[in-house]
C-alpha positions as CSV (number, residue, x, y, z in Angstrom):
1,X,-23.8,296.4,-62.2
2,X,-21.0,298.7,-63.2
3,X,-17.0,298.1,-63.4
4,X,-14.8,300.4,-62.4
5,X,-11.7,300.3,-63.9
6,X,-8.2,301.4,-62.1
7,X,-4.9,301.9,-63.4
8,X,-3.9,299.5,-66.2
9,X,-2.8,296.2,-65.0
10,X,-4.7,296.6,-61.6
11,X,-7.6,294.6,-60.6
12,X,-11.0,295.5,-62.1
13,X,-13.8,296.1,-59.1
14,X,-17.5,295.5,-59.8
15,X,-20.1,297.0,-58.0
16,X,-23.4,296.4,-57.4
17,X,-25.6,299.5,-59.4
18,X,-27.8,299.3,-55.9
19,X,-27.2,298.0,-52.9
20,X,-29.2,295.0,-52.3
21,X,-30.6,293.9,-48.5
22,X,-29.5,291.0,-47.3
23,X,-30.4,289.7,-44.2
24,X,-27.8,287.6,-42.7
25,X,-29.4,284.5,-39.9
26,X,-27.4,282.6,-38.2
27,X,-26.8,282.0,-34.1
28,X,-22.9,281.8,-34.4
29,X,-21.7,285.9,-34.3
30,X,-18.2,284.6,-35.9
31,X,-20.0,283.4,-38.8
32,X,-22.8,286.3,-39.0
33,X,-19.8,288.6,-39.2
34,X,-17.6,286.8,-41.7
35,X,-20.3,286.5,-43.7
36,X,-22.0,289.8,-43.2
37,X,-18.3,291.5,-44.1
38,X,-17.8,289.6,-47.6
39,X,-21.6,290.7,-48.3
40,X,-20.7,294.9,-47.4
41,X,-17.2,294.2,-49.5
42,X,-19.4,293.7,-52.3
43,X,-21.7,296.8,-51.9
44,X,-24.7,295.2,-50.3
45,X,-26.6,296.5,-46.9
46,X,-26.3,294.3,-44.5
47,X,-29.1,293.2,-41.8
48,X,-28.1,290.4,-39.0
49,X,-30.1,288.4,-37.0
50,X,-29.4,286.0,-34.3
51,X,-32.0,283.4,-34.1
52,X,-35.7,282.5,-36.1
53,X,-37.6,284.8,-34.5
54,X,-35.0,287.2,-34.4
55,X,-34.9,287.2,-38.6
56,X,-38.7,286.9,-38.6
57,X,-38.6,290.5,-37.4
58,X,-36.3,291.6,-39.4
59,X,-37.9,290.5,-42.1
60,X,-39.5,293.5,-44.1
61,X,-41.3,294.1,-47.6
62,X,-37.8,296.0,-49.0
63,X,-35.7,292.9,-48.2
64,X,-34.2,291.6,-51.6
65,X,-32.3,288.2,-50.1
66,X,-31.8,285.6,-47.0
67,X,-29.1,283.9,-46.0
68,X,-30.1,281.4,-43.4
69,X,-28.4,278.9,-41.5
70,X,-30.1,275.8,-40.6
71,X,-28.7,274.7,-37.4
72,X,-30.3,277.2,-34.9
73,X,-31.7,276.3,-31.1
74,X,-35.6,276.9,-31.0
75,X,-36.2,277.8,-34.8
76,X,-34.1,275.8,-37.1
77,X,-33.6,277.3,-40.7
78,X,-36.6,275.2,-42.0
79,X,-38.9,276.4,-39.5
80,X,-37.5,279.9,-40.7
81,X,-37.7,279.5,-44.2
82,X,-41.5,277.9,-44.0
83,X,-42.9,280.4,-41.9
84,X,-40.8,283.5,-44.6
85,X,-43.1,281.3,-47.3
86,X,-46.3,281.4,-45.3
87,X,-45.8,285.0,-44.0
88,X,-47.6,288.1,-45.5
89,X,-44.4,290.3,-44.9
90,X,-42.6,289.1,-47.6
91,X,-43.0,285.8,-48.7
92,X,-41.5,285.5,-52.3
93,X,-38.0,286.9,-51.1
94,X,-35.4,284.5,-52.1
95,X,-33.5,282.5,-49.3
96,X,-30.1,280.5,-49.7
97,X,-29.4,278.1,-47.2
98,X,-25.5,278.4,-45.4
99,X,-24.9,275.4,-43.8
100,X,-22.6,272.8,-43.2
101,X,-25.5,269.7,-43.9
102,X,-24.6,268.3,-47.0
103,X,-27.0,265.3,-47.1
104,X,-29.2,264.8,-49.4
105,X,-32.6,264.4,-47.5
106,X,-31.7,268.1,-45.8
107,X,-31.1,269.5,-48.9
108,X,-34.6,268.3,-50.3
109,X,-36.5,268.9,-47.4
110,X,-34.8,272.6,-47.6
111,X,-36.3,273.0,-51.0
112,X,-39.3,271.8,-49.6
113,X,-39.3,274.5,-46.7
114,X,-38.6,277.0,-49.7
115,X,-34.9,277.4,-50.0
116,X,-33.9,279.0,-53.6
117,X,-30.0,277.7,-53.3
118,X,-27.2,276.3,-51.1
119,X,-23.7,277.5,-49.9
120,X,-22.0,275.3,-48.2
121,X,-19.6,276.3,-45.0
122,X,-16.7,277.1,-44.7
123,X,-17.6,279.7,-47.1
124,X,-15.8,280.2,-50.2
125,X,-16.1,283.8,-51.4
126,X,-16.4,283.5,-54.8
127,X,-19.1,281.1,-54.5
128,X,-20.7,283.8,-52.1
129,X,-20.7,286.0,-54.9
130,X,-22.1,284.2,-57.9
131,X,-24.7,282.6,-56.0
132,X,-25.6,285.6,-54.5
133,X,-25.1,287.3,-57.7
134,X,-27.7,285.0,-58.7
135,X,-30.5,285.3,-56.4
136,X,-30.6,289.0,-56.8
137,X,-31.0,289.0,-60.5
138,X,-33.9,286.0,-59.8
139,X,-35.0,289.0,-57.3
140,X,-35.0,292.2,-59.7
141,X,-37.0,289.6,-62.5
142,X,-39.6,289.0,-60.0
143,X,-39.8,292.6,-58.8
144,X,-40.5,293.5,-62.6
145,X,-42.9,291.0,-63.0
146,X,-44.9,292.1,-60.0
147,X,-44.3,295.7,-61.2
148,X,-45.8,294.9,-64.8
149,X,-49.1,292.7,-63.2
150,X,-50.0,295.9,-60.8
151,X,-50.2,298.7,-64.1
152,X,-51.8,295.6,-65.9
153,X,-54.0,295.6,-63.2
154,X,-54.3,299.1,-62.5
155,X,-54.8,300.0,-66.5
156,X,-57.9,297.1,-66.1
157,X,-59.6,298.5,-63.3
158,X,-59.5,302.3,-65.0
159,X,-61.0,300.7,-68.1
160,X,-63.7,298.9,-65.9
161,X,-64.4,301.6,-64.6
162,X,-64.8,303.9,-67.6
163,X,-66.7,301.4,-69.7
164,X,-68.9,301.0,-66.5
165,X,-69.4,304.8,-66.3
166,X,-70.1,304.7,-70.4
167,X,-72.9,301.9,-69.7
168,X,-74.5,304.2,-67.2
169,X,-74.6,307.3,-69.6
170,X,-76.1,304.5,-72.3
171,X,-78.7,303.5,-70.1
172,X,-79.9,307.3,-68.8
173,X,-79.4,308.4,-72.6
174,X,-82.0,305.5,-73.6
175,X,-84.2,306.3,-70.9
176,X,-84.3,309.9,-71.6
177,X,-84.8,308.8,-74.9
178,X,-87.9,306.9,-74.2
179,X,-89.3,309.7,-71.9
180,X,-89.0,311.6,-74.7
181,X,-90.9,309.2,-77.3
182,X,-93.7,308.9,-74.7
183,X,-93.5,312.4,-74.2
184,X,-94.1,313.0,-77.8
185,X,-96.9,310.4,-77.9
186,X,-98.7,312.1,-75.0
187,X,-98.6,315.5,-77.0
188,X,-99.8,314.6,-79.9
189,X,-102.7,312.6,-78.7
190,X,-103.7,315.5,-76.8
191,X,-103.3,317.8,-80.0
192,X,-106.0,315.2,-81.9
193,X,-107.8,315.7,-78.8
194,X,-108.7,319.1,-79.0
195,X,-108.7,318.8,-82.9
196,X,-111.6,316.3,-82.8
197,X,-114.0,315.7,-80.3
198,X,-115.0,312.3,-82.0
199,X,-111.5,311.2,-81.8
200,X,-110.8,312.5,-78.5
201,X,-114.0,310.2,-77.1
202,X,-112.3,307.3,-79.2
């Protein structure tokens, strides 16, 4: 992030570097746009959804965060958040659960489902911030992880391949090699034989 400063004694404002994607799920359109317009106050791109399988198709590889209520018709949030965990799409993308369920055995089986972190409603904004704050950062990490595992994997796979392509050279230079020794073998027995008769019958 960066902080832009205004005049002296006026509020400092910090920005996100990069706006993050954050997809916003949740069946109330009050709460999708309260929510929704403290996320774009803060820099971040904002993508609503109305329902499970509404988010589920929202859901893409470049989405950095989830914000998913629980208390849905149809597709409740944990249905949401396990199928987001068993999905293809994008299936490490952190989720924090907005809800007003403060017990206990929701919260567990949340984390369970694969929630990352909680907010509880009525939303406080600074909270808003620092958790969301949070997941992003957790988000980046993993992104640079991932990053560093495919050139690790990429650097192997060139390195395969070129000590693969080195064993192959190896092997034609030790046949040639040993077509060549035979080669020789062949040339100098004939040579005796026309030297020698007697050793040529032997």
């Amino acid at each position: 992030v960066y902080t832009v400063m205004t005049q002296p004694g006026d509020m400092e404002m910090t920005m996100p570097e990069k706006a993050a994607k954050i997809l916003v799920v949740d069946d109330e359109e009050l709460n999708r746009t309260v929510l929704g317009g403290f996320l774009s106050a803060m820099g971040h791109a904002v993508v609503h959804a109305s329902s499970g399988p509404d988010a589920l198709t929202k859901l893409e590889k470049d989405t950095d965060l989830i914000l998913l209520d629980i208390m849905m018709p149809g597709m409740d949030g944990f249905g949401v958040a396990r199928a987001v965990r068993g999905g293809a799409i994008n299936p490490d993308v952190p989720i924090i659960i907005v809800t007003a369920l403060s017990s206990m055995d929701d919260r567990l089986r949340a984390v369970e489902e694969g929630a990352n972190d909680f907010i509880a409603k009525p939303i406080d904004r600074t909270e808003l911030k620092v958790r969301v704050g949070s997941m992003l950062r957790m988000k980046q990490a993993q992104d640079q992880v991932k990053s560093y595992q495919k050139d690790l994997e990429d650097m192997v796979r060139v390195r395969t391949s070129a000590l693969e392509v080195a064993l192959e050279n190896l092997e034609q230079s030790q046949r040639a090699t040993k077509e060549a020794h035979l080669e020789t073998i062949h040339c100098l027995a004939h040579a005796a034989e026309f030297k020698d008769e007697e050793t040529a019958d032997h």
